[in-house]
Steps between C-alpha positions, in 0.01 A plus 500: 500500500568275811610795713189717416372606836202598343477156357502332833254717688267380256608136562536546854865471580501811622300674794248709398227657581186451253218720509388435170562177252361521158592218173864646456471838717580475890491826730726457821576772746793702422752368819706817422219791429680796325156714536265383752442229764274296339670484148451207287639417175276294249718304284456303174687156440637594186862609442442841329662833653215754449114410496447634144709208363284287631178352240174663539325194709831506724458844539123520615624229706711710704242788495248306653746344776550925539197564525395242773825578697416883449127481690649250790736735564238814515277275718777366753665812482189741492665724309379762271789415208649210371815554280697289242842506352676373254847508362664177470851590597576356883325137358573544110413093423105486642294790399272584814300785600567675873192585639475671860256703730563872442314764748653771327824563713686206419866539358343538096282726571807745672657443185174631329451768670900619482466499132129692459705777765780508293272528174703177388185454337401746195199546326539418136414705164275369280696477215785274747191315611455434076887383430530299836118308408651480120824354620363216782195391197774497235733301710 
């Protein structure tokens, strides 16, 4: 994919910049943070949407570049929390992990807390805890 964005910050058409750079993982720092200042994104070079398509050594790949972005970012930051996301909707063709400082008051955690004072959140019965568990290992 010659337009891949993704494709040529790891090639270096494109401006980024690196904070971490592993065999096929790089973690840049996210020029548009949706959460916090500070936000990077750790990125692997494969073309797969969501990180559980990727293989198992691809995946620990990307864990470890998480990992390693995760504790810079709670040393530069000095910051209590250290959050990730995934979804792989706004950059569907490189499955990457957002990772960003969190002190507890950032935009997610509003969100959190709107949906534990709206009860959004329910506690489960047992025997719904038994189908759901049933349904994910039978899936």
């Amino acid at each position: 994919m010659e337009d891949c964005i993704f494709c040529k910050m790891f090639t270096g058409e494109v401006e980024t910049r690196k904070v971490y750079e592993g065999r096929d993982v790089i973690g840049i720092v996210d020029m548009a943070p949706r959460f916090a200042q500070g936000q990077c994104v750790v990125i692997h070079r494969r073309h797969v949407a969501q990180f559980y398509d990727l293989g198992d050594e691809e995946l620990a790949q990307l864990s470890v570049g998480v990992k390693a972005v995760a504790r810079k970012i709670r040393q530069a930051f000095n910051t209590p929390l250290v959050s990730i996301f995934s979804r792989g909707i706004a950059v569907p063709i490189h499955s990457h992990i957002v990772v960003y400082p969190s002190t507890g008051e950032g935009p997610m955690d509003r969100v959190m807390a709107a949906f534990m004072a709206a009860e959004a959140v329910r506690r489960t019965s047992p025997a719904q805890l038994d189908e759901i568990a049933e349904k994910i290992r039978t899936a």
